[in-house]
C-alpha distance (Angstrom), angle and dihedral (degrees) to the residues before:
residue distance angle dihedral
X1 . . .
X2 3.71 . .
X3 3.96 117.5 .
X4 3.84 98.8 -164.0
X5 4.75 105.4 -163.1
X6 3.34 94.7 22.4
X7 3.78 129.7 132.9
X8 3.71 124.7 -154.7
X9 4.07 103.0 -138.2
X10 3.82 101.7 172.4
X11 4.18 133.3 7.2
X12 4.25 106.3 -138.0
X13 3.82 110.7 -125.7
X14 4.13 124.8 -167.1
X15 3.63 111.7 -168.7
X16 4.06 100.3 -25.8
X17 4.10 93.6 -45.4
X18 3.80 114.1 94.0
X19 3.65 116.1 -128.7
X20 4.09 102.7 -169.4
X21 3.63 137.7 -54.7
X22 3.65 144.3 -100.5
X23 3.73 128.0 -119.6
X24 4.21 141.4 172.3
X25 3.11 118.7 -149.7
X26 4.17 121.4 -105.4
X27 4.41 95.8 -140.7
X28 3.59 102.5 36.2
X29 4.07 145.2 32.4
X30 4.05 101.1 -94.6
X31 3.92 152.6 62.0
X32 3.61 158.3 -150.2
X33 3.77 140.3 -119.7
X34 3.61 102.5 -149.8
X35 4.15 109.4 -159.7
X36 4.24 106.5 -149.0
X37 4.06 132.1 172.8
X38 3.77 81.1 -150.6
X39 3.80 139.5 15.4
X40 3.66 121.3 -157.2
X41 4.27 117.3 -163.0
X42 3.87 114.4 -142.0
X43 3.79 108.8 151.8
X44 3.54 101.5 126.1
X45 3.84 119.4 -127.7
X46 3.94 151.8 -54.1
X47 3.42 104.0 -88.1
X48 3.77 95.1 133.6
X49 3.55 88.1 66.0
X50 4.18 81.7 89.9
X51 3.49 137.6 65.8
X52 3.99 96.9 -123.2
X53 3.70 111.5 36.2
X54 3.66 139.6 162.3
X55 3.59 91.3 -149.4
X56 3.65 128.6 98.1
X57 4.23 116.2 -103.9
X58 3.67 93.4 -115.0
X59 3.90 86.0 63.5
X60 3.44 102.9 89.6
X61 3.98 102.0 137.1
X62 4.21 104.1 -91.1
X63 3.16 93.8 162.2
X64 3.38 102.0 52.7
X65 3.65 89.4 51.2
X66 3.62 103.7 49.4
X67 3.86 81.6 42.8
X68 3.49 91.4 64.3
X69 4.60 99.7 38.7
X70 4.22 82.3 55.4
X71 3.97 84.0 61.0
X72 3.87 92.3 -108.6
X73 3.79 130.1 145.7
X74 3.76 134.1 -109.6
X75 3.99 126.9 -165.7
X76 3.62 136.7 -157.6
X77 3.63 96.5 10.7
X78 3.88 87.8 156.7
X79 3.69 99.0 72.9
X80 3.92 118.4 82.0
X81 3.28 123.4 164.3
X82 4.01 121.2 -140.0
X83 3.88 116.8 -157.0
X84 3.46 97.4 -141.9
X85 3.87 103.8 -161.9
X86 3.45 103.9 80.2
X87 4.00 117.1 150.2
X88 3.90 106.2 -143.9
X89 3.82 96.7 155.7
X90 3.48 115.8 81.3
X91 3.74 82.0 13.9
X92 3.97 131.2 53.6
X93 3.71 123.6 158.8
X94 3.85 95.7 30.4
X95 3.52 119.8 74.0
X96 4.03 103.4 -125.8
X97 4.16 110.8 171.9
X98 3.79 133.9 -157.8
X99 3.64 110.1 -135.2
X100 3.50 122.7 -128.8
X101 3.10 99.5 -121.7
X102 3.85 91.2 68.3
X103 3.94 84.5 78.5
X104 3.44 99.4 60.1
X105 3.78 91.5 46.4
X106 3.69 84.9 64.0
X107 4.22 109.3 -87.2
X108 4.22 110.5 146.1
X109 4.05 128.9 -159.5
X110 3.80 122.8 -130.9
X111 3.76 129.4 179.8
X112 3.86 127.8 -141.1
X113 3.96 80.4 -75.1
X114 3.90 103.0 62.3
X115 3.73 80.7 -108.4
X116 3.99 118.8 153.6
X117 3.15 88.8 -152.8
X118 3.94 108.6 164.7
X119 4.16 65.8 84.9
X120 3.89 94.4 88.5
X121 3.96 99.5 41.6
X122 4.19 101.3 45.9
X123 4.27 103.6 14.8
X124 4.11 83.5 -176.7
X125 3.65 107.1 36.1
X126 3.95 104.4 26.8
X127 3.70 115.2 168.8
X128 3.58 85.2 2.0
X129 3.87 88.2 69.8
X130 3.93 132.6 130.9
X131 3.95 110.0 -80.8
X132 3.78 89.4 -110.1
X133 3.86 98.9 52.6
X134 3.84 90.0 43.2
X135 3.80 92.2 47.8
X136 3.72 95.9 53.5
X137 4.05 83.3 45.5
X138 3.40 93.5 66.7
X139 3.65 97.8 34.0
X140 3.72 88.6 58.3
X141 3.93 96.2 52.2
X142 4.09 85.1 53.9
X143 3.86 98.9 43.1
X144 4.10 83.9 43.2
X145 3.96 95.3 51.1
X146 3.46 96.1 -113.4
X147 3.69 96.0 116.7
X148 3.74 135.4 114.3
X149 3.58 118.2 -136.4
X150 3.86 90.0 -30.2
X151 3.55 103.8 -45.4
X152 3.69 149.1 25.5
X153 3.74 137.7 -48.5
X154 3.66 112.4 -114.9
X155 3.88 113.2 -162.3
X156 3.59 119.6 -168.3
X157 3.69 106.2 168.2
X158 3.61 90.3 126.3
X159 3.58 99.6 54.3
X160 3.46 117.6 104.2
X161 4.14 108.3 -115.7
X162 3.42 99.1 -127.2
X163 3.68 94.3 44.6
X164 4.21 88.4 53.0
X165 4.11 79.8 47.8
X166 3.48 93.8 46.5
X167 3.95 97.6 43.2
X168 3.86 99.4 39.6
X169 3.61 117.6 45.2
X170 3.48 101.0 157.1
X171 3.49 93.2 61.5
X172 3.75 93.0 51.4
X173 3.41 96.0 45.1
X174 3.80 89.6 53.3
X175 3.70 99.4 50.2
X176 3.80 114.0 28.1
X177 4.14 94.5 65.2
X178 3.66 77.0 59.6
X179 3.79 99.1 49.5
X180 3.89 93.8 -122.2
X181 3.88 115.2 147.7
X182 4.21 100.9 -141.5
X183 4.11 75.8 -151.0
X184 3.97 99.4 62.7
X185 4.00 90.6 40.3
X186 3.93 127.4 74.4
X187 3.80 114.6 -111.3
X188 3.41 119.6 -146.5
X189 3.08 133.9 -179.3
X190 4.18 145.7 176.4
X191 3.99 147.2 163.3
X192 3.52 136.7 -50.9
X193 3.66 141.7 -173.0
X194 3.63 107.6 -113.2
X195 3.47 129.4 156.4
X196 4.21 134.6 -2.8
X197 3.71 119.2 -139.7
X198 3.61 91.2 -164.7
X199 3.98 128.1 87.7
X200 3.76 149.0 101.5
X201 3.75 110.5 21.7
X202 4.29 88.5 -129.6
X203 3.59 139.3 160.6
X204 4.01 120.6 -121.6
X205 3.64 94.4 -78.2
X206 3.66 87.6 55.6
X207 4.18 92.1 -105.0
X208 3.66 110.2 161.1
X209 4.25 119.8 -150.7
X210 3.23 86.7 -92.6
X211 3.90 128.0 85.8
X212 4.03 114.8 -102.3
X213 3.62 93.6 -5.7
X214 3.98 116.4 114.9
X215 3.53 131.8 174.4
X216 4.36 133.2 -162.4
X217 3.89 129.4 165.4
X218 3.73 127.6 41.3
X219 3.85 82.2 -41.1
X220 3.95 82.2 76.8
X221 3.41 129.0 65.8
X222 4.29 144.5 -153.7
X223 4.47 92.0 49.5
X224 3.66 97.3 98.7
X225 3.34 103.4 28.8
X226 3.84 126.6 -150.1
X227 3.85 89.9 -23.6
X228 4.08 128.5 19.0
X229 3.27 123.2 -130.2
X230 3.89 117.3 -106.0
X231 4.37 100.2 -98.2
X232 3.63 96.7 8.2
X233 4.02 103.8 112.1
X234 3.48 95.8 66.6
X235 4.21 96.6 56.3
X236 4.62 78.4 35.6
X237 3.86 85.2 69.6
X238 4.08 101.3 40.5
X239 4.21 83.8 47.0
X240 3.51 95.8 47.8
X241 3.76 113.0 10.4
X242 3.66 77.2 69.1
X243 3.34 106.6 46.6
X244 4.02 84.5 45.7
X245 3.84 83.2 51.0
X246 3.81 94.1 57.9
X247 4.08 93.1 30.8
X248 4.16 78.3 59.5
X249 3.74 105.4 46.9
X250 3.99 92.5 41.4
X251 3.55 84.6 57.2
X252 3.96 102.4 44.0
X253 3.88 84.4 53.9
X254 3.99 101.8 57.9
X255 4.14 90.2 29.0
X256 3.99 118.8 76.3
X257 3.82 117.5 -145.0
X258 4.01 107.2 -86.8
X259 3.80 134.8 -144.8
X260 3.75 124.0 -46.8
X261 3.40 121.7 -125.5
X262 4.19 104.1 -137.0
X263 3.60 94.6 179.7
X264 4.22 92.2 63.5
X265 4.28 85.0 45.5
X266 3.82 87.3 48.1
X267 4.19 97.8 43.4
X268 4.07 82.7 50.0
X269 3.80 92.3 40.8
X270 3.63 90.4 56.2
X271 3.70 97.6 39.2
X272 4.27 86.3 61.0
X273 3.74 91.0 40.4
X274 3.95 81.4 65.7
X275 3.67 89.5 67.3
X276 3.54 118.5 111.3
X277 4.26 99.3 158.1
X278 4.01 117.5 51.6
X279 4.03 82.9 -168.4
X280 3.76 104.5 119.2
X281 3.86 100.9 -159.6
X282 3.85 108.8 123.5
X283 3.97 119.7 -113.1
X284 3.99 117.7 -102.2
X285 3.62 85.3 -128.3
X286 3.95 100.0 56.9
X287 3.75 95.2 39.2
X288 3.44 80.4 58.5
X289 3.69 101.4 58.0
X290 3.83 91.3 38.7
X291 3.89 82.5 59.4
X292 4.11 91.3 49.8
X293 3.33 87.5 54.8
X294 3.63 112.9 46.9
X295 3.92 84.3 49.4
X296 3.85 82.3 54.2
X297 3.31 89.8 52.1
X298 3.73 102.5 47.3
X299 3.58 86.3 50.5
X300 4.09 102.7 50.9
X301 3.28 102.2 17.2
X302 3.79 105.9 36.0
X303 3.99 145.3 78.2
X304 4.09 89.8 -28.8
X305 4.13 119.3 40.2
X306 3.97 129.5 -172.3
X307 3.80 120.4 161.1
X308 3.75 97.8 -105.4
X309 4.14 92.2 54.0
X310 3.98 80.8 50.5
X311 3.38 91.5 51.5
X312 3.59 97.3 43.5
X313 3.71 86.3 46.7
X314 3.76 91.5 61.3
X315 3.65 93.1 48.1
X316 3.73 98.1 58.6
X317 3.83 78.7 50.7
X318 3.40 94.4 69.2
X319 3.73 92.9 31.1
X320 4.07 88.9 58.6
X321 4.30 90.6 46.7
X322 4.17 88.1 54.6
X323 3.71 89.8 44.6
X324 3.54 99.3 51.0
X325 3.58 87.7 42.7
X326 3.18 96.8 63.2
X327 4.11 88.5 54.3
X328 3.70 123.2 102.9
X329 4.18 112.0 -119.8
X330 3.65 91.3 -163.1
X331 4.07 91.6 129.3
X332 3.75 121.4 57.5
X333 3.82 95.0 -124.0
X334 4.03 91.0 55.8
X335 4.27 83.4 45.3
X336 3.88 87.7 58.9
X337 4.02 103.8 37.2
X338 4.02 85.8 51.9
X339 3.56 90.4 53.2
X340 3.78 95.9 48.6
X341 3.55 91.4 44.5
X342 3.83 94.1 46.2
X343 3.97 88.1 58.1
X344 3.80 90.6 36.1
X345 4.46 79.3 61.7
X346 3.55 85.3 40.6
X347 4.25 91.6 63.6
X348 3.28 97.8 33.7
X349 3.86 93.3 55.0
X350 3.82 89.3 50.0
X351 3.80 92.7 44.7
X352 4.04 97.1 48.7
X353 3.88 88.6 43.7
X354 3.56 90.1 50.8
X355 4.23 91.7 42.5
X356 3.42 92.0 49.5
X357 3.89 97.8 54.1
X358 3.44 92.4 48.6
X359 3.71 103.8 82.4
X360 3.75 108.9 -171.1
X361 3.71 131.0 55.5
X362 3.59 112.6 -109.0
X363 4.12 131.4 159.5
X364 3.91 112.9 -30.0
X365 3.81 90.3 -12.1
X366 3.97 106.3 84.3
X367 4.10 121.1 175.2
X368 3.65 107.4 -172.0
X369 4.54 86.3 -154.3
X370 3.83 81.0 56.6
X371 3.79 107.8 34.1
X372 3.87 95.9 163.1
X373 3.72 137.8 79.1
X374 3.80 104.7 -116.3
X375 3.72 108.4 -155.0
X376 4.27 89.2 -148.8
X377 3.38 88.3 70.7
X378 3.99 102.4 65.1
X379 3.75 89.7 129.3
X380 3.93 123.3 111.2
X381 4.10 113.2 -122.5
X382 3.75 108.6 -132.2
X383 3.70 124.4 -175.3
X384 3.90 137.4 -159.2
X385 3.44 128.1 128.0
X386 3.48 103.4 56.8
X387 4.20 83.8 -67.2
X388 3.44 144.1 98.4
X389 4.04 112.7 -141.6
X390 3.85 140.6 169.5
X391 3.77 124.1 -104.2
X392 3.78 122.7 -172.1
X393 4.31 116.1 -129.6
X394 3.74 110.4 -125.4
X395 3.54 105.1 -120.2
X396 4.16 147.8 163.4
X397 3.78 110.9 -103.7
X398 3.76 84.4 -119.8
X399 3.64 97.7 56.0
X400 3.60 91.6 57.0
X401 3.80 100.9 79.4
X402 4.34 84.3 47.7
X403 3.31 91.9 44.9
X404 3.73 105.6 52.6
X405 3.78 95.7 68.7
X406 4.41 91.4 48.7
X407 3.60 135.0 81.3
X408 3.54 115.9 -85.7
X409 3.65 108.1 -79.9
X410 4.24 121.3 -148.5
X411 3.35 127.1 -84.2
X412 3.65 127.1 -106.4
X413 3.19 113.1 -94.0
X414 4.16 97.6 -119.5
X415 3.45 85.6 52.3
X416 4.11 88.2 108.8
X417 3.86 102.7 15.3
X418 3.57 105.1 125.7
């Protein structure tokens, strides 16, 4: 049974096996307890945790969060990647990408300068650089005041037309109804939170530490490493949402429904009992503090890291849960904006924590204090429990020396079988 507007606010666990979930539904004043043998979590990432995004708004990293309130455990929260080719001049609200590709056709960067810069980051590859290098590029020319109206200049004078045409359809499709030559306009262009590599601590079939509960997609962590591959989350979820799939329903048939927790059903009971207005427009006051705090975010917790932005980063954490807090939930939008920015806190706790132990700079995590990879720390950070701890890879000695210089690969998947 599909439940189309509905939000899932808590899973139900008896004794370390989870029995179902909880959820309120998004266009009306009311809720379900929803009984399962197994639970599978597949609702994609954080990426709303950031003030530019290529993710929808409803992703604002659920799973993760009721993850972690069921007492499971998340890994490599640190590493985010940015898509850094984002057009935002001549466009603004919609999300309109340059493909890579255009690079290796022969497209070039320049800040406000006349500055190739991309230059001083990858001297071999340039523009044609690893997302994460050319991300923190282009973040550097903003932070540094060499931008132009935000961003980057992208100059593609020697890119063949029908290769741009061929390579960037969204752009055409945007501005030739409108009779605007993407040749007589400046292009520019700039970063974007895109996609986390970190998630669920799970096995191959997606199992999670704890009992019935599975988890595939971005939702799940350890597949891609420190740094995903350009294209490889859509074949991630036909691999393993399926396998998670089948994990799922072999379980549910040998596993009888457990235990249901009635004091979660009566805290969310009592929480939509508070509701006196089934408008679901969102308060002027909490957009506003979801807006402090993406910029927060993008700031401490973003492209460029140092301890003290980490730091400050989990302060406005806490200073976002006591303001919102202190907000009445009387109307059903408010209700659902809290919760999405309570698990939005939620991530970005766990991914700060786990950013801030890791004290190198390695793949899509970058920490300009540490600005090397240090081979000693070939370990994944995992998190759960309110902490952020160390835990060693499994590997051949003779893997080591090949290892040290890659991303972080997954753990085994006995690595936390009791």
């Amino acid at each position: 049974e599909i439940l189309e507007n509905t939000l899932i606010v808590d899973l139900l666990v008896d004794d370390g096996r989870v029995t179902g979930a909880v959820g309120i539904h998004r266009n009306k004043v009311g809720g379900c307890v929803i009984r399962a043998g197994a639970t599978v979590l597949a609702t994609g990432g954080a990426g709303r945790l950031f003030s530019v995004t290529s993710n929808p708004v409803d992703v604002t990293g659920g799973g993760y969060a009721l993850l972690m309130r069921a007492g499971g455990m998340l890994r490599d929260m640190e590493f985010i990647q940015f898509y850094p080719w984002r057009l935002i001049r001549p466009f603004r609200s919609t999300r309109v990408p340059i493909q890579p590709s255009t690079f290796v056709s022969g497209a070039k960067l320049y800040n406000s300068r006349g500055e190739r810069f991309m230059e001083n980051y990858d001297p071999d590859k340039k523009e044609t650089a690893t997302r994460d290098i050319s991300a923190r590029g282009i973040f550097d020319q903003i932070r540094l005041g060499l931008s132009v109206d935000g961003g980057v200049i992208l100059d593609i004078s020697d890119v063949e037309d029908e290769q741009f045409r061929f390579e960037n359809r969204k752009v055409i499709d945007r501005l030739d109804p409108r009779g605007i030559n993407y040749r007589e306009i400046p292009l520019i262009l700039g970063p974007e939170a895109h996609f986390m590599m970190g998630g669920a601590l799970v096995d191959e079939f997606g199992a999670t530490v704890l009992m019935n509960l599975f988890a595939c997609g971005e939702t799940a962590g350890g597949l891609h490493g420190g740094n995903r591959i350009n294209s490889n989350a859509l074949p991630e979820t036909q691999v393993f949402g399926h396998r998670a799939g089948v994990a799922a329903a072999e379980t549910a048939l040998r596993r009888k429904t457990g235990h249901i927790d009635e004091e979660i059903v009566s805290k969310w009971l009592f929480r939509l009992s508070k509701i006196r207005d089934k408008n679901t427009n969102v308060s002027s006051e909490l957009r506003a503090i979801l807006k402090t705090f993406r910029e927060a975010m993008w700031l401490g917790l973003g492209i460029v890291r140092t301890a003290d932005g980490l730091r400050q980063a989990l302060i406005e954490v806490t200073t976002t849960r006591m303001k919102v807090a202190a907000l009445s939930t009387e109307r059903l939008g408010d209700l659902i904006a809290h919760i999405e920015l309570e698990n939005l806190c939620d991530v970005a706790t766990a991914s700060a924590s786990s950013a801030l132990l890791r004290t190198e700079s390695r793949a899509a995590h970058y920490r300009d204090d540490f600005p090397t990879t240090d081979p000693a720390w070939l370990s994944t950070v995992v998190y759960g429990g309110g902490r952020a701890s160390v835990r060693p890879l499994q590997v051949e000695p003779d893997e080591e020396l090949r290892l040290s210089a890659a991303p972080l690969q997954s753990t085994r998947s006995d690595e936390f079988v009791e």
